[in-house]
N, C-alpha and C positions, 0 to 999 in steps of 0.2 A: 576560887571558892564557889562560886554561882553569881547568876545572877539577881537582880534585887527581885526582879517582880517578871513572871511569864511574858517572853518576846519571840515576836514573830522575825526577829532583824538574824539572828542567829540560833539556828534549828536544833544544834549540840550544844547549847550552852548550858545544861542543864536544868534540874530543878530549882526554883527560887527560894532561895533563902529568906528573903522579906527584910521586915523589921528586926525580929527578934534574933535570925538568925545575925544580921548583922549589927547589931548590939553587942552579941557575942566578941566577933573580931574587934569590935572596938574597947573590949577589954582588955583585951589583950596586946594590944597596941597602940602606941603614940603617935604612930608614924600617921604620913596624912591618908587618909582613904574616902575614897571615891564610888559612890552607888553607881554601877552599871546595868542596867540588860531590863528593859520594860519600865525604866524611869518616864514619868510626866507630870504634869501636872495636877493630878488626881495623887500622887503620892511620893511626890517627891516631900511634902512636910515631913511625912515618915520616915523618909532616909534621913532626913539632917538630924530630927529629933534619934532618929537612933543611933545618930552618933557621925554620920557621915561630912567631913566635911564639906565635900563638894557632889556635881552628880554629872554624869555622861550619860548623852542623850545619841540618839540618832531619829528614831521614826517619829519621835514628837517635833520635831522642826522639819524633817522633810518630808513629812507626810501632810504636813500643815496646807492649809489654802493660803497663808501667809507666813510665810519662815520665819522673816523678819520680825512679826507681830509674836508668834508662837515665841520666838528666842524672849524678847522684853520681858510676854508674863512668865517664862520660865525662871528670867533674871530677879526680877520681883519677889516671885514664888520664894526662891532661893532664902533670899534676903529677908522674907517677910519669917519664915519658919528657922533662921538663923536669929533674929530678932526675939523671935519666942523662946529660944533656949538661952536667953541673955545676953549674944553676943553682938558687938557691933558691925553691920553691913558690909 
């Protein structure tokens, strides 16, 4: 479909869909889905809240000065904006 938000990790991955665009797919489907492509932590609330259940990362943890530290708040992250749309962690 696209990716969630403009990345530099994949130069054909097309235009970003975003939020809204994947709100869309998530009407349209039950099945599970996953935010890809220019995911971080700057907007990764917005993939979950738009419906995403999960999110695939690449440049935000190894791009990081700390992988390790980067993966925790993205973990956090996650869970904090899955907690906002009422579900449990």
């Amino acid at each position: 479909y696209g990716p969630f938000a403009a990345t530099a990790t994949k130069s054909d991955a097309g235009a970003p869909v975003g939020a809204a665009g994947l709100a869309v797919v998530r009407a349209l489907t039950a099945l599970p889905l996953v935010a890809i492509g220019g995911v971080g932590e700057v907007n990764l609330g917005a993939a979950i809240r738009a419906g995403a259940d999960g999110i695939a990362v690449a440049a935000a943890i190894m791009a990081a000065a700390d992988p390790a530290a980067a993966s925790r708040r993205l973990r956090d992250a996650v869970a904090t904006a899955r907690a906002q749309r009422g579900e449990r962690a």
